[in-house]
N, C-alpha and C positions, 0 to 999 in steps of 0.2 A: 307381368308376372312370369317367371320361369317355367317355362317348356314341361317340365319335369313333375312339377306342382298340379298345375292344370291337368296332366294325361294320369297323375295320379288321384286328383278331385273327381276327375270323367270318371276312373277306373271305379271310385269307392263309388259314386252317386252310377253306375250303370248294375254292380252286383246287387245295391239297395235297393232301386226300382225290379230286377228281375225275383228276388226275394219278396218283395212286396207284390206282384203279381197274384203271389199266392198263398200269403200271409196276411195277417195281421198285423200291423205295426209291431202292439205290444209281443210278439210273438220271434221276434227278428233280432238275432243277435250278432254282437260287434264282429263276434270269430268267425261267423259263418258270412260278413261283409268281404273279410282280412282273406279268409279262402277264396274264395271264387275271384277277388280284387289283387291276389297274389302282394300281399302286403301285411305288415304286421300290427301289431294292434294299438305301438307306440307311432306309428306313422297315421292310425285312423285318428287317435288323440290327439294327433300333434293339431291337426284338422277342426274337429268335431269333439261337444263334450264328450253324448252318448247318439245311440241310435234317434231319440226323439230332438234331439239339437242339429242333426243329418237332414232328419225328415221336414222339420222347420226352413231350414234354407234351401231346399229342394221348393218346398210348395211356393214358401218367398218369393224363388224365380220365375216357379210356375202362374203364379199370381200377375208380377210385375209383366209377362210375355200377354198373357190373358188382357191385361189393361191396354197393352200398346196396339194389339187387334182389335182392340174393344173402342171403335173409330167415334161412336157416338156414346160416348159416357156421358157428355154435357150435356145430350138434346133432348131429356129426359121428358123439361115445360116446353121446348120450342119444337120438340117432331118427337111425340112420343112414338109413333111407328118407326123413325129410324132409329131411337133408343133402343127398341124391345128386338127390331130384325137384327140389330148388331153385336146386344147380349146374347141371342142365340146363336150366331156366325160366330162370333168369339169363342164360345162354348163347345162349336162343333170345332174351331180350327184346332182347340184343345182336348178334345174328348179324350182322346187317347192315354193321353199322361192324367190327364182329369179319374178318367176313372180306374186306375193305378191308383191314384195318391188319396182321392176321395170319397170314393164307392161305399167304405163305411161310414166316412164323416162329413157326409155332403154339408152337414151345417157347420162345419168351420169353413167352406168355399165361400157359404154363402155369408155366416157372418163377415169374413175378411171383404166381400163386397158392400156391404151395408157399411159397414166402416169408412171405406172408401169413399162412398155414396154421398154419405152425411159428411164428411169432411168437406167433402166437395160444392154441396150445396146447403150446407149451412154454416160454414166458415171461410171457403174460398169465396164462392163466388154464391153469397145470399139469393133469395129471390124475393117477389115484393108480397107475397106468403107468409103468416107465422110460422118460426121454427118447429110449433108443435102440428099444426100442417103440413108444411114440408115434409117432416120426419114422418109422420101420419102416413104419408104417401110414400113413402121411400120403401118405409117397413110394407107395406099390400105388393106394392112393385114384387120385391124381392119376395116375399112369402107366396105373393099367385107364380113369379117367375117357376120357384123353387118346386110348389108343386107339381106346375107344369111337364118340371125335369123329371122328378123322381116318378109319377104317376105315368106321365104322356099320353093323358086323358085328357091336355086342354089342345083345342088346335090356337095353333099362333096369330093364325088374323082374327079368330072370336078372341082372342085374350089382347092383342093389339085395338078392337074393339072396345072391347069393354074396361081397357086399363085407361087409353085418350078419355071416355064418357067421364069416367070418373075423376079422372084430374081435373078436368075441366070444369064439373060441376064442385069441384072444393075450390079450384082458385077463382071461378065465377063470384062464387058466394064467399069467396073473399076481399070480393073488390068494392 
Protein backbone atom coordinates (compact mmCIF):
# COMPACT_ATOMS: atom_id res chain seq x y z
CA UNK A 1 0.00 0.00 0.00
CA UNK A 2 1.47 3.57 -0.58
CA UNK A 3 3.39 5.39 1.97
CA UNK A 4 0.94 8.31 1.56
CA UNK A 5 -2.36 6.23 1.99
CA UNK A 6 -1.44 4.63 5.19
CA UNK A 7 0.03 8.08 7.09
CA UNK A 8 -3.16 9.41 5.81
CA UNK A 9 -5.43 6.30 7.23
CA UNK A 10 -3.09 6.83 10.61
CA UNK A 11 -3.83 10.65 10.33
CA UNK A 12 -7.88 10.15 10.01
CA UNK A 13 -7.99 7.01 12.48
CA UNK A 14 -5.62 9.07 15.20
CA UNK A 15 -8.02 12.55 15.16
CA UNK A 16 -11.14 9.87 15.31
CA UNK A 17 -9.86 8.10 18.44
CA UNK A 18 -8.68 11.64 20.11
CA UNK A 19 -12.45 12.88 19.35
CA UNK A 20 -13.73 9.77 20.60
CA UNK A 21 -11.85 10.18 23.87
CA UNK A 22 -14.49 12.55 24.69
CA UNK A 23 -17.24 12.01 22.69
CA UNK A 24 -19.76 9.96 21.69
CA UNK A 25 -19.60 8.34 18.59
CA UNK A 26 -22.93 9.52 17.51
CA UNK A 27 -21.57 13.08 18.38
CA UNK A 28 -18.25 13.11 16.00
CA UNK A 29 -18.25 14.70 12.85
CA UNK A 30 -16.45 13.97 9.50
CA UNK A 31 -15.17 18.01 9.53
CA UNK A 32 -14.04 18.02 12.68
CA UNK A 33 -12.02 14.45 11.64
CA UNK A 34 -10.76 16.55 8.29
CA UNK A 35 -9.39 19.34 10.89
CA UNK A 36 -7.48 18.07 13.33
CA UNK A 37 -6.36 15.04 10.30
CA UNK A 38 -5.45 18.19 8.08
CA UNK A 39 -7.30 16.71 5.09
CA UNK A 40 -10.44 17.28 3.46
CA UNK A 41 -13.40 15.69 3.40
CA UNK A 42 -13.22 14.15 -0.30
CA UNK A 43 -10.08 12.51 0.87
CA UNK A 44 -12.10 11.12 4.35
CA UNK A 45 -14.68 9.64 1.66
CA UNK A 46 -12.50 8.42 -0.64
CA UNK A 47 -11.50 6.17 2.51
CA UNK A 48 -14.56 5.76 4.63
CA UNK A 49 -18.44 5.97 4.06
CA UNK A 50 -19.15 7.95 7.18
CA UNK A 51 -18.02 8.32 10.75
CA UNK A 52 -19.69 4.96 11.87
CA UNK A 53 -17.99 2.99 8.73
CA UNK A 54 -14.43 4.72 10.29
CA UNK A 55 -15.45 3.42 13.74
CA UNK A 56 -16.30 -0.21 12.21
CA UNK A 57 -12.84 -0.72 10.90
CA UNK A 58 -11.04 0.77 13.75
CA UNK A 59 -12.86 -1.70 16.21
CA UNK A 60 -12.51 -4.53 13.34
CA UNK A 61 -8.57 -4.20 13.94
CA UNK A 62 -9.19 -3.57 17.46
CA UNK A 63 -10.84 -6.97 17.71
CA UNK A 64 -8.61 -8.92 15.21
CA UNK A 65 -5.25 -7.44 17.59
CA UNK A 66 -7.55 -8.66 20.86
CA UNK A 67 -7.86 -12.26 19.17
CA UNK A 68 -4.05 -12.71 18.37
CA UNK A 69 -3.24 -11.80 22.28
CA UNK A 70 -5.92 -13.77 23.10
CA UNK A 71 -3.34 -17.00 23.29
CA UNK A 72 -6.01 -19.27 24.71
CA UNK A 73 -9.33 -18.77 22.80
CA UNK A 74 -9.54 -22.65 22.19
CA UNK A 75 -8.79 -23.98 25.74
CA UNK A 76 -12.09 -22.92 26.87
CA UNK A 77 -13.05 -27.30 27.59
CA UNK A 78 -9.39 -28.27 27.87
CA UNK A 79 -8.01 -25.49 30.64
CA UNK A 80 -10.76 -23.35 31.47
CA UNK A 81 -8.26 -21.39 33.91
CA UNK A 82 -6.04 -20.57 31.04
CA UNK A 83 -9.13 -19.54 28.89
CA UNK A 84 -10.56 -17.09 31.50
CA UNK A 85 -6.47 -15.71 32.61
CA UNK A 86 -6.00 -15.07 28.80
CA UNK A 87 -9.36 -13.31 28.10
CA UNK A 88 -8.51 -11.05 30.93
CA UNK A 89 -4.53 -10.50 29.65
CA UNK A 90 -5.89 -9.91 26.36
CA UNK A 91 -8.37 -7.30 27.72
CA UNK A 92 -5.68 -5.69 29.75
CA UNK A 93 -3.16 -5.65 26.80
CA UNK A 94 -6.12 -3.69 25.10
CA UNK A 95 -7.75 -1.73 27.72
CA UNK A 96 -6.52 1.32 26.59
CA UNK A 97 -7.91 1.50 23.00
CA UNK A 98 -10.90 -0.76 24.60
CA UNK A 99 -11.99 1.76 26.51
CA UNK A 100 -11.89 4.61 23.77
CA UNK A 101 -13.83 2.53 21.32
CA UNK A 102 -16.15 0.72 23.88
CA UNK A 103 -16.80 2.34 27.16
CA UNK A 104 -20.45 3.10 26.03
CA UNK A 105 -20.85 -0.13 24.01
CA UNK A 106 -19.19 -2.75 25.98
CA UNK A 107 -21.97 -5.09 24.47
CA UNK A 108 -20.74 -4.86 20.92
CA UNK A 109 -17.11 -6.13 22.37
CA UNK A 110 -18.61 -8.52 23.89
CA UNK A 111 -21.03 -9.71 21.27
CA UNK A 112 -18.18 -9.51 18.46
CA UNK A 113 -16.53 -12.16 21.08
CA UNK A 114 -19.47 -14.48 21.47
CA UNK A 115 -19.54 -14.53 17.66
CA UNK A 116 -16.31 -15.61 17.54
CA UNK A 117 -16.67 -17.98 20.22
CA UNK A 118 -19.48 -20.00 18.63
CA UNK A 119 -18.00 -19.94 15.47
CA UNK A 120 -15.23 -21.53 16.88
CA UNK A 121 -16.66 -24.05 18.93
CA UNK A 122 -19.60 -24.86 17.17
CA UNK A 123 -18.63 -24.83 13.64
CA UNK A 124 -14.81 -24.99 13.58
CA UNK A 125 -13.84 -27.15 15.79
CA UNK A 126 -17.34 -29.00 17.43
CA UNK A 127 -16.98 -30.56 20.88
CA UNK A 128 -18.48 -33.87 21.89
CA UNK A 129 -21.39 -31.53 23.77
CA UNK A 130 -24.76 -30.41 22.07
CA UNK A 131 -24.60 -27.25 20.24
CA UNK A 132 -27.34 -26.01 22.60
CA UNK A 133 -24.78 -26.78 25.58
CA UNK A 134 -22.03 -25.60 24.13
CA UNK A 135 -23.68 -22.38 23.24
CA UNK A 136 -25.43 -22.71 26.86
CA UNK A 137 -21.85 -22.37 28.15
CA UNK A 138 -20.41 -19.87 25.88
CA UNK A 139 -23.27 -17.42 26.44
CA UNK A 140 -22.42 -17.72 30.99
CA UNK A 141 -18.62 -17.61 29.98
CA UNK A 142 -19.19 -14.23 28.34
CA UNK A 143 -22.15 -12.71 30.28
CA UNK A 144 -20.24 -13.69 34.09
CA UNK A 145 -16.81 -12.45 31.85
CA UNK A 146 -18.69 -9.21 30.99
CA UNK A 147 -19.96 -8.49 34.29
CA UNK A 148 -16.99 -9.10 35.83
CA UNK A 149 -15.62 -6.10 33.54
CA UNK A 150 -18.02 -3.80 33.87
CA UNK A 151 -18.86 -4.20 37.69
CA UNK A 152 -15.26 -5.67 38.99
CA UNK A 153 -17.16 -7.07 41.81
CA UNK A 154 -15.98 -10.60 40.66
CA UNK A 155 -12.37 -11.74 41.67
CA UNK A 156 -10.95 -13.77 38.83
CA UNK A 157 -9.88 -17.06 40.45
CA UNK A 158 -13.64 -17.22 42.31
CA UNK A 159 -14.98 -16.79 38.66
CA UNK A 160 -12.14 -19.10 37.20
CA UNK A 161 -13.59 -21.40 40.09
CA UNK A 162 -16.79 -21.42 39.64
CA UNK A 163 -16.84 -21.10 35.63
CA UNK A 164 -14.33 -24.76 35.36
CA UNK A 165 -17.30 -26.34 38.18
CA UNK A 166 -19.76 -25.54 35.88
CA UNK A 167 -18.63 -26.62 32.66
CA UNK A 168 -17.74 -29.57 33.91
CA UNK A 169 -20.74 -30.46 35.67
CA UNK A 170 -22.73 -29.75 32.08
CA UNK A 171 -20.27 -31.84 30.01
CA UNK A 172 -20.20 -34.45 32.97
CA UNK A 173 -23.84 -34.76 32.57
CA UNK A 174 -23.29 -34.91 29.21
CA UNK A 175 -21.47 -37.90 28.63
Amino acid sequence: MDKRIIRTKRAIRSAFLDLRKDQPLEEIKVIDICSISVINKTTFYKYYTDIFDLNSAIENEVFATFLEDFKSFGMLFSDTEAFIRGLAEALKKQEGIFTILFSDRIDVFFSMLEKSLKAHYLEEHPITITPLKTDFILAGVIHAFKEMHINRSYDLDILITELEEIIAAIVHYSA
